[in-house]
C-alpha positions in Angstrom: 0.0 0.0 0.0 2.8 2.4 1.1 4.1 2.0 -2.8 1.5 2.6 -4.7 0.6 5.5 -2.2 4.1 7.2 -3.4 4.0 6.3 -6.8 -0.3 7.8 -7.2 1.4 10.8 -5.0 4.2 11.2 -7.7 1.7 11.1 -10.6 0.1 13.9 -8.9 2.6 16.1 -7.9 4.0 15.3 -12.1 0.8 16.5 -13.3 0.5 19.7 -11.2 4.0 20.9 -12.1 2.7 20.2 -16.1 -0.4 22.0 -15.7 1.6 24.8 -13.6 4.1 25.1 -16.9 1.1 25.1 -19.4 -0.3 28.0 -17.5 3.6 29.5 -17.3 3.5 29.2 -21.0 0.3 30.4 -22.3 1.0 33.5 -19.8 3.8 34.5 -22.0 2.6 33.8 -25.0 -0.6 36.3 -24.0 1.9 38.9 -24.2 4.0 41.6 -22.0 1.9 42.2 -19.1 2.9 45.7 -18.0 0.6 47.0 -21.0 -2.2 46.1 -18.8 -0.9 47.3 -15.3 -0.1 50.4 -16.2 -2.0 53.5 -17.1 -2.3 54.5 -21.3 0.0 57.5 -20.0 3.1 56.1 -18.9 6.5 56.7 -19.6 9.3 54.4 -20.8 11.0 54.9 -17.6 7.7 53.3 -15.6 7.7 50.5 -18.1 11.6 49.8 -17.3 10.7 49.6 -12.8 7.4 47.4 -13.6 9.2 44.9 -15.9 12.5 44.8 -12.8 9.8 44.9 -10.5 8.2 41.8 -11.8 11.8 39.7 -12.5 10.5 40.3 -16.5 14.1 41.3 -17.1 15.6 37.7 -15.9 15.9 34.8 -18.6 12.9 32.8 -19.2 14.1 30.0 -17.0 14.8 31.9 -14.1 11.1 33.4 -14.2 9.7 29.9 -15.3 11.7 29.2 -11.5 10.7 31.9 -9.8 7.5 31.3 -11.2 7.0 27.5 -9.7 8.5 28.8 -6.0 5.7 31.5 -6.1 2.7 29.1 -6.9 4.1 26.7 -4.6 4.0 28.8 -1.5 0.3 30.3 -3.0 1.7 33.7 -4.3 -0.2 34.5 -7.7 0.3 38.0 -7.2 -2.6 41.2 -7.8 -5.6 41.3 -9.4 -5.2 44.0 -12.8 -8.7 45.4 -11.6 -8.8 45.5 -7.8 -5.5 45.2 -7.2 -6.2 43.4 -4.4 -3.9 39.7 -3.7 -5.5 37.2 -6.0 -5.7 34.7 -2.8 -8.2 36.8 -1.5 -10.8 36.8 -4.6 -10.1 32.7 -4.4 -10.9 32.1 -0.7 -13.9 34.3 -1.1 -15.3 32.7 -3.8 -14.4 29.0 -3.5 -16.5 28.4 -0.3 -19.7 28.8 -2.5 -18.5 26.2 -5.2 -17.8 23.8 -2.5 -21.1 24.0 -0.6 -22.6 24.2 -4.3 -20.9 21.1 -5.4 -21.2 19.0 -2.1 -25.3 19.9 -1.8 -25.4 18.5 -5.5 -23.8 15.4 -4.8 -25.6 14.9 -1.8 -28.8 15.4 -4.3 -27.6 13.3 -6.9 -26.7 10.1 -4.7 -29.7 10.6 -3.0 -31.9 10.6 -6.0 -29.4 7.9 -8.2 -28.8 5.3 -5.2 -32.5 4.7 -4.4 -33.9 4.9 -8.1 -31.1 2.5 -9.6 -31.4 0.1 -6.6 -35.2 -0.5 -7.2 -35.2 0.3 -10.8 -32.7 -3.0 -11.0 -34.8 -4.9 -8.6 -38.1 -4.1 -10.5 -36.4 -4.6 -13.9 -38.5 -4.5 -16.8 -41.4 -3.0 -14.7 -43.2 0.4 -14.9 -40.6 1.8 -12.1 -37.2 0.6 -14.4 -38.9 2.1 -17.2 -39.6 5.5 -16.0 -36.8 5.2 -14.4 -34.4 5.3 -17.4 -36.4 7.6 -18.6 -35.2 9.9 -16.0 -31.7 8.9 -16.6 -31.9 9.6 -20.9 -33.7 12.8 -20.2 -30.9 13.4 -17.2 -27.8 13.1 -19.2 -29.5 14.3 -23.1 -30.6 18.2 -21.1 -28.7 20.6 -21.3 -27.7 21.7 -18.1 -28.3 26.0 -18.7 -31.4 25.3 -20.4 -32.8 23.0 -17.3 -31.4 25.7 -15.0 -33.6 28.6 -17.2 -36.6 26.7 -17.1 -36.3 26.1 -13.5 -35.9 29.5 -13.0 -38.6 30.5 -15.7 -41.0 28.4 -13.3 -40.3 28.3 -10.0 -38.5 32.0 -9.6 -40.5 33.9 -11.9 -44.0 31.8 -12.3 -44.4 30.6 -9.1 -42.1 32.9 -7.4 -41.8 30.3 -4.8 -37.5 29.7 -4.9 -35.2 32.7 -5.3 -33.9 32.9 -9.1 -30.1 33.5 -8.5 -27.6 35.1 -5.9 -26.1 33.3 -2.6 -27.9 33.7 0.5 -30.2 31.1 2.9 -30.9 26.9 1.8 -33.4 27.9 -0.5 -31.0 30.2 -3.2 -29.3 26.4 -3.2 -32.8 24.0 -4.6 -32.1 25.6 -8.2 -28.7 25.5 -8.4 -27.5 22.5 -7.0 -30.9 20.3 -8.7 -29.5 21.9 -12.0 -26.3 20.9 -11.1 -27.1 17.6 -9.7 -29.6 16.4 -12.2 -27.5 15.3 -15.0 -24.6 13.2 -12.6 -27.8 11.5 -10.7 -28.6 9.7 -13.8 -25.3 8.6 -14.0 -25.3 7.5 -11.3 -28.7 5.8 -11.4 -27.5 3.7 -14.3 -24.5 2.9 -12.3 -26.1 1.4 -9.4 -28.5 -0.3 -11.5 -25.9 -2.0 -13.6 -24.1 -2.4 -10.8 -27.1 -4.4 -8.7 -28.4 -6.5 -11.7 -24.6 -7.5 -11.6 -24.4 -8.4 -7.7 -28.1 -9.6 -8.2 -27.2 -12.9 -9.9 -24.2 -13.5 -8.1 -23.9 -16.9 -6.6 -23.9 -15.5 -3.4 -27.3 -13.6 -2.9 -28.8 -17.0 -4.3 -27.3 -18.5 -1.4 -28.2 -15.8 0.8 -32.1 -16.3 -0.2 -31.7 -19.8 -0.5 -30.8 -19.7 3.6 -34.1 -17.9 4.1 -33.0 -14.4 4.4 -35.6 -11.4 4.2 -35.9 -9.8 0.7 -34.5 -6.3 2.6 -31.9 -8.0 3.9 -30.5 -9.5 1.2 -30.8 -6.2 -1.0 -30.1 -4.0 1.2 -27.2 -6.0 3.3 -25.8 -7.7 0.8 -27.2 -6.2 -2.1 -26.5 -2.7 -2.3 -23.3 -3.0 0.1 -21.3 -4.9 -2.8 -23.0 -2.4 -5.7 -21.6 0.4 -3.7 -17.9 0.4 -4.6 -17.9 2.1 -7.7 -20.9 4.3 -7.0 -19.0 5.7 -3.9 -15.4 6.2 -5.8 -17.6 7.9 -8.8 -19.9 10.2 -6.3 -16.3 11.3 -4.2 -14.8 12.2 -8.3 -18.4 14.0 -8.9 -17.9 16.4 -5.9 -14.2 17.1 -7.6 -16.0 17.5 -10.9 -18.5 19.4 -9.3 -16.2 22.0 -8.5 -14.1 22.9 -11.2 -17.4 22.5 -13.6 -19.7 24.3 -12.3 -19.3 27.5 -14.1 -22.3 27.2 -16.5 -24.1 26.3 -13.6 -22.8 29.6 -11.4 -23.4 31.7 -14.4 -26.9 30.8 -14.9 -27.7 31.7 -11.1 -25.5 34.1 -10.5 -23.6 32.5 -7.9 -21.1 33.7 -6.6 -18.9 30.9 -7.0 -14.9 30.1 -8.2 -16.1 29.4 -11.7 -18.1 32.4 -12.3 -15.2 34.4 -10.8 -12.6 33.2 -13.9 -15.4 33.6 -16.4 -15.5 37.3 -14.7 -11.9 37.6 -15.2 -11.7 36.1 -18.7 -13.6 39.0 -19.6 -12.1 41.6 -17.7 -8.8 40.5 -19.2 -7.7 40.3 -15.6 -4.9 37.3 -16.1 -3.6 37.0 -12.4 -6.9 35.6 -11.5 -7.4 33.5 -14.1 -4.4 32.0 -14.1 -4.5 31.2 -10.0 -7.9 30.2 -10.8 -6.9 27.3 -13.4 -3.9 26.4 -11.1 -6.4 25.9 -8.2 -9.3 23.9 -10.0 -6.6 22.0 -11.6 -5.1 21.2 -7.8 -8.5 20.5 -6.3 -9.1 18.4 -9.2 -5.5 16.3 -9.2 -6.2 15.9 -5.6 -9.4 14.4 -5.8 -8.2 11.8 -8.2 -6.0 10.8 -5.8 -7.9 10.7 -3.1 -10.4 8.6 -5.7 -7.5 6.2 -6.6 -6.9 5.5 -2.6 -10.2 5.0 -2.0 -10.8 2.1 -4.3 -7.6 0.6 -4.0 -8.6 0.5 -0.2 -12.1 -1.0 -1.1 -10.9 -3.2 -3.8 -7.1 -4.3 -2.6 -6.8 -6.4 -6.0 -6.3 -3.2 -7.6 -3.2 -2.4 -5.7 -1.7 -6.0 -6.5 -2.1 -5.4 -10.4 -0.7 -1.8 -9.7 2.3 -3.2 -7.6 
């Protein structure tokens, strides 16, 4: 376990410092930043401290260095338009993704698990079928066109759920059933593949052959085996959840991480943007991992085949 624990650790921490010199790249190539951080106005002499000030001077390896030391201790500089530390805009805004993303998995487990469980046990029945209904019309949606309907309805028809901003549990229904619509059909066909596999196993045959009660053997021995890769898929959902959320966030104005880089892909403000990506892209890694651990805790064969 401790091996394949270092080796998944160094895949991540190889991945990170390729997405880190992607960013470091596609910075440059956006061209000289001082055009943007200072005024129409100024002389060739302000030009000259900005680009010392920044290390623009030094050789491109020595920035591409300096570059890696400052994202590694969480220094991505000022925002062009607030000038305000870019860690600041981050840690304001990510709380709302994550309580965004971790309601919507909540919703979509708790919608998927149950309907894919008895959609499997009920197969061919009127329950299966609507069912997969569900699931089709769950992953074919679009997810800003569910999330304008559902605001065309219930914010502006009924006027019974707030239609966008961040405040009390109910500005969360819309967003996070938008949001957790399409992945809990996913994960309804999941479970249900996953139960008509455990289902004729040879061991709930023996289970009901020894007299066990229906419940029991679903729910004990059922659903506890068909829950290994619905678990390890809901924990790489959340990780999804928040680095894809931004359609979502838009739609309802919330004021979440992904709606803040769209704000700063239009404002042109790069700093933001770029710690943005960096941090998505390190929540994201990190889940993975953490995904990877998890079944390889649940499932040991997979660390023998990795090892």
């Amino acid at each position: 376990m401790a091996s394949y624990l270092v080796g998944r650790a160094f895949q991540t921490v190889l991945s990170m410092l390729v997405v880190v010199s992607i960013v470091f790249v596609l910075t440059r190539l956006s061209g000289n930043p001082i055009y943007l951080l200072l005024d129409v106005n100024a002389t060739q002499r302000d030009q000259e401290i900005l680009t010392r000030h920044l290390g623009l001077d030094k050789p491109l390896p020595v920035q591409y260095g300096i570059y890696v030391m400052n994202v590694a201790v969480g220094d991505f500089g000022n925002s062009i338009i607030s000038r305000r530390p870019v860690t600041e805009h981050i840690w304001e805004r990510l709380p709302a993704t994550v309580e965004l993303g971790f309601v919507a998995m909540f919703l979509s487990v708790l919608i998927g698990v149950p309907l894919g469980m008895y959609s499997a046990v009920r197969r061919g029945g009127v329950l299966d079928t609507a069912a997969r209904v569900f699931a089709v019309l769950g992953q074919s949606m679009p997810t800003f066109w569910l999330g304008l309907m559902l605001i065309l309805f219930f914010g502006v028809v009924l006027g019974v759920l707030p239609a966008g901003g961040r405040g009390g549990l109910l500005h969360l229904v819309l967003p996070a059933f938008t949001l957790g619509y399409f992945t809990s059909a996913a994960i309804l066909r999941l479970t249900r593949s996953a139960m008509l596999e455990v289902l004729g196993s040879d061991y709930i045959k023996f289970a009901r052959l020894k007299g066990l009660h229906e419940q029991v053997v679903l729910w004990k021995h059922g659903l506890r085996n068909a829950l290994l890769p619905v678990v390890t898929f809901a924990v790489l959902l959340f990780v999804q959840f928040l680095g894809g959320a931004v359609v979502t966030e838009t739609v309802f104005a919330w004021p979440g991480l992904g709606r803040l880089i769209l704000e700063s892909i239009t404002t042109r403000d790069y700093p933001v943007v770029q710690a943005g990506v960096l941090v998505l892209s390190a929540l994201y890694l990190t889940g993975n991992l953490c995904v990877d651990l998890l079944y390889s805790y649940l499932n040991p064969r997979i660390r023998h085949v990795s090892s």
